[in-house]
C-alpha positions as CSV (number, residue, x, y, z in Angstrom):
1,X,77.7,52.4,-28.4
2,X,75.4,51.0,-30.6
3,X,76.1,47.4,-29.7
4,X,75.7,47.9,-26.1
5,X,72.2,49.3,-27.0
6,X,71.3,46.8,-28.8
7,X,72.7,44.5,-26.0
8,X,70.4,46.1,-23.3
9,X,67.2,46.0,-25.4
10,X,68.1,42.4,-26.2
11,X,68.3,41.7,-22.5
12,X,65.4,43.6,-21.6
13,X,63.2,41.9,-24.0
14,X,64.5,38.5,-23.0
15,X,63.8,39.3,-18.9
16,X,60.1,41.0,-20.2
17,X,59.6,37.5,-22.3
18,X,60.9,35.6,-19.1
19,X,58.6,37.1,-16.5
20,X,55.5,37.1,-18.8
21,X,55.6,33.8,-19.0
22,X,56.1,32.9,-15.6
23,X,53.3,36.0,-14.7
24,X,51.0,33.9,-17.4
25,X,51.8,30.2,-16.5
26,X,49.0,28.9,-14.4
27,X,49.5,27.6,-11.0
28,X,49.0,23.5,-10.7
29,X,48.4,21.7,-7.8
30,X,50.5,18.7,-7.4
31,X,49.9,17.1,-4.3
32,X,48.6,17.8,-1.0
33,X,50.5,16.0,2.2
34,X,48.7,16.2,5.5
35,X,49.4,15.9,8.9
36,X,46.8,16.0,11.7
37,X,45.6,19.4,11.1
38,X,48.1,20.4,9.1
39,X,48.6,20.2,5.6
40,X,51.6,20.8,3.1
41,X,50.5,21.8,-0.6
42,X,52.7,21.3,-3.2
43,X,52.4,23.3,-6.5
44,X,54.0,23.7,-9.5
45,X,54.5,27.9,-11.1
46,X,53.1,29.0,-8.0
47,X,51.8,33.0,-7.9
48,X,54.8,35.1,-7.8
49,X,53.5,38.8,-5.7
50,X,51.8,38.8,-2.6
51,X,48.7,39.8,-3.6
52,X,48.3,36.4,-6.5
53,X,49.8,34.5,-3.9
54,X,46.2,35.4,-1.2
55,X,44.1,35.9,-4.4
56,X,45.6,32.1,-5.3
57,X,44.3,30.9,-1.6
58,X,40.8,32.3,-2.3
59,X,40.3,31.2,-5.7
60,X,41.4,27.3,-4.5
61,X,40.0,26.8,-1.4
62,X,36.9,25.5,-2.5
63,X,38.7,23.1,-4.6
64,X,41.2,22.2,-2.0
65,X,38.1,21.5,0.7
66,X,36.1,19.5,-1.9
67,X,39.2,17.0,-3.4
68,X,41.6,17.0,-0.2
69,X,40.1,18.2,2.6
70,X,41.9,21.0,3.4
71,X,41.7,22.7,5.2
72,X,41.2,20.6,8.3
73,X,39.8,22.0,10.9
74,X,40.6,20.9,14.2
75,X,38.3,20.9,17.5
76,X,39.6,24.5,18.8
77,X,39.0,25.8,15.4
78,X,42.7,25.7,13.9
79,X,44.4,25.0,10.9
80,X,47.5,25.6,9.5
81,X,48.9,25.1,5.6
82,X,52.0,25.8,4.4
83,X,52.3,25.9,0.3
84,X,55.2,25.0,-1.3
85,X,57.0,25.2,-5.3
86,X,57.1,22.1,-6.4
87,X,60.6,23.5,-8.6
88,X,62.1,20.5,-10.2
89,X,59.7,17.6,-8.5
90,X,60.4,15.0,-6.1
91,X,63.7,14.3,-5.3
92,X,65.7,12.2,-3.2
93,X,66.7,13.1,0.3
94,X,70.5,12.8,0.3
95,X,72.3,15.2,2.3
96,X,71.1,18.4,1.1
97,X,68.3,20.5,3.8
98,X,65.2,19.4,1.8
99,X,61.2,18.7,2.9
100,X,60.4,15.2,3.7
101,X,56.9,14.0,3.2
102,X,55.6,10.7,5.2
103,X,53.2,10.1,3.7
104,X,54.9,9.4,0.3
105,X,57.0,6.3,-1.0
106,X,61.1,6.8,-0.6
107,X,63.4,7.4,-2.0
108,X,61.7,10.3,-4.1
109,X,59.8,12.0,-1.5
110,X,61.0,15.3,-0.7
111,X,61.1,18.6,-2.6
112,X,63.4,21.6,-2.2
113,X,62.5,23.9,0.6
114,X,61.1,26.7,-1.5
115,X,58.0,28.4,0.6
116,X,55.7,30.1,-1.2
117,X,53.3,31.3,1.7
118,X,51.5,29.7,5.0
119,X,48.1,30.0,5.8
120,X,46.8,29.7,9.2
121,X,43.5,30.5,11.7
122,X,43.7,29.9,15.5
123,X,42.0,29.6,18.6
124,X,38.6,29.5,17.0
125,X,39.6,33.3,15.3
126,X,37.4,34.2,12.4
127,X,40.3,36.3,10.9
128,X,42.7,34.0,8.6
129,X,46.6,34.8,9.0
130,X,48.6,34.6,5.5
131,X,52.3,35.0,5.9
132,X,54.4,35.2,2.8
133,X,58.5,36.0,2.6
134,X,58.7,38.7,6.0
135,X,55.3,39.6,5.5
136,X,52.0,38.6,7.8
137,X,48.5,40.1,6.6
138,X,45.2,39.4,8.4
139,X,41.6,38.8,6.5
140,X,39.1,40.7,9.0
141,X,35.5,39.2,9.2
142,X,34.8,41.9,6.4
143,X,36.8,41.0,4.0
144,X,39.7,43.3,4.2
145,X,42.4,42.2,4.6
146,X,45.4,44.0,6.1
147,X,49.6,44.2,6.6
148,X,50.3,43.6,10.3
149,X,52.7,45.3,12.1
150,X,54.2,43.7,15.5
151,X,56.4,45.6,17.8
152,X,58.3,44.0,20.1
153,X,62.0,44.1,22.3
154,X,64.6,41.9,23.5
155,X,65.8,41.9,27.2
């Protein structure tokens, strides 16, 4: 009895140690592939909850604007980014279901298709739309920002 004990504190303390560093090991941005008004961010230990991952956004942006342009705004008003972990780098294609970039040299120009979140405004909306795993949340005009709820049904 006493070993398993000691076996679960031993794992708890290794999964605490584990997540604390991942919690406290600052988001990098590594590149930033664009695409019309599109753009694809790359970054290594990307924010792990929903809440870092918006807070992330808003912290950034400015940087993001002044060093790559991005967002870019198109003519109606739209934009649309997707952000992406950057895992274990650039990789080759080969036949597994990765994310290409064109804009990048072969053979090591695609990443592993882990999504972290996709930010995106339309049709000249002042509210900005963050989607991240099932979830979409709207940032009003005010500031707020809030969980959206769509109903729909299938014929």
């Amino acid at each position: 009895m006493k070993t398993f004990k000691l076996l679960v504190v031993l794992i708890l303390l290794v999964t605490g140690l584990w997540l604390g560093k991942l919690a406290l090991s600052p988001s990098e941005i590594i590149a930033v592939h664009r695409s019309g008004y599109a753009a694809r961010i790359v970054v290594k230990n990307p924010p792990l909850t929903r809440r870092t991952k918006i807070l992330w956004w808003k912290q950034n942006r400015q940087l993001l604007e002044k060093k790559y342009n991005v967002p870019h705004v198109n003519t109606a008003g739209d934009y649309y980014i997707s952000v992406w972990d950057y895992a274990d780098g650039y990789k080759e294609e080969e036949d597994e279901d990765r994310l290409c970039f064109e804009d990048k040299a072969p053979p090591k120009n695609c990443i592993d298709k882990n999504w972290v979140m996709t930010i995106e405004q339309s049709l000249g909306s002042k509210s900005i739309i963050y989607s991240i795993d099932s979830d979409t949340f709207e940032s009003l005009p005010n500031g707020n920002i809030v969980k959206q709820h769509f109903t729909y049904s299938v014929r």
